[in-house]
C-alpha positions as CSV (number, residue, x, y, z in Angstrom):
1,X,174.3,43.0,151.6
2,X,175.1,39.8,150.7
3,X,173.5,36.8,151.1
4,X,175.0,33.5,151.8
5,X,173.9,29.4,152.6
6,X,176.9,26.9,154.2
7,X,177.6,23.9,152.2
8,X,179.5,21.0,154.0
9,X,181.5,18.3,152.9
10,X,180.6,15.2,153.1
11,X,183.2,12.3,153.0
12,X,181.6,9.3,152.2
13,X,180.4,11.0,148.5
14,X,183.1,13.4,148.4
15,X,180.4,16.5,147.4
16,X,179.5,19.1,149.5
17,X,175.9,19.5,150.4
18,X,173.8,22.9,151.1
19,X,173.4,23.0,155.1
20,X,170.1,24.9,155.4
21,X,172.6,27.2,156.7
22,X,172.1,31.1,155.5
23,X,173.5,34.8,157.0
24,X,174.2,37.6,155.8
25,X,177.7,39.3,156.1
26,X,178.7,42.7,154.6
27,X,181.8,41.7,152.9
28,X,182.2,39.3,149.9
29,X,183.7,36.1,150.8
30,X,184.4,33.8,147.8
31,X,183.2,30.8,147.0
32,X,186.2,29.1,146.5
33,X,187.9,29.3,150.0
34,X,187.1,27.6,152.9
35,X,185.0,29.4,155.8
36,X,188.4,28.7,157.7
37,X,190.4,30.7,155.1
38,X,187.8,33.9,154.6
39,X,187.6,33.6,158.0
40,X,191.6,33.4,158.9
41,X,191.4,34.4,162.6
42,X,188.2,36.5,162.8
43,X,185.5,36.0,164.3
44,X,182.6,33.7,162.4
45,X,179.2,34.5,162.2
46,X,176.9,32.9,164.6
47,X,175.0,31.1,162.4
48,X,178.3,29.4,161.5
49,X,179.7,28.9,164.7
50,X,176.4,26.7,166.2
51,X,176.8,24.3,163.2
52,X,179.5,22.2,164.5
53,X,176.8,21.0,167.0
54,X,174.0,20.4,163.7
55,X,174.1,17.2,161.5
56,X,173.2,17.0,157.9
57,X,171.8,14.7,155.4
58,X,173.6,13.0,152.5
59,X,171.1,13.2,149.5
60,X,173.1,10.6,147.8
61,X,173.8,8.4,150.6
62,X,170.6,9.3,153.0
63,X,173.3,8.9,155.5
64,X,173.4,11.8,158.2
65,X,176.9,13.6,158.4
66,X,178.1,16.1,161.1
67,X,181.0,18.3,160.2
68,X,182.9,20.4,162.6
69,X,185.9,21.6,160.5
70,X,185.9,25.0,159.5
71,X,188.0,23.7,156.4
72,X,185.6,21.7,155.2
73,X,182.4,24.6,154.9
74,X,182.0,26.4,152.3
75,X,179.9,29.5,151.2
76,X,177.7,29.5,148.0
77,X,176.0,33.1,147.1
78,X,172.0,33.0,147.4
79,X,169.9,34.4,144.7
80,X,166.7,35.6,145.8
């Protein structure tokens, strides 16, 4: 089964940042769509749906970011 980790974008550097984020989900989803587009109207993983209430840190900026649109997250595949 695959094995994902969330990145978020982050608007004051315009790159988006791993999360700390990871789930597994049965299905591909690509890397180049939005969680809100692989998602279109199903239901998100758990792990996925707590993050709107998690911030994040800026490695460039040391700033700390929240992000809470589902357009904005993105998957990247995990390597073990």
């Amino acid at each position: 089964m695959p094995f994902y980790i969330v990145t978020a974008y982050c608007k004051k550097c315009a790159l988006a940042h791993p999360t700390g984020v990871e789930f597994e989900w049965p299905d591909y989803i690509s890397t180049r769509k939005s969680i809100a587009e692989s998602f279109d109207g199903s239901a998100l993983p758990p792990e996925v749906a707590a993050m709107s209430k998690n911030y994040f840190l800026c490695p460039h900026t040391g700033d700390m970011y929240k992000q809470t649109d589902s357009n904005r997250l993105f998957v990247a595949t995990k390597f073990a």
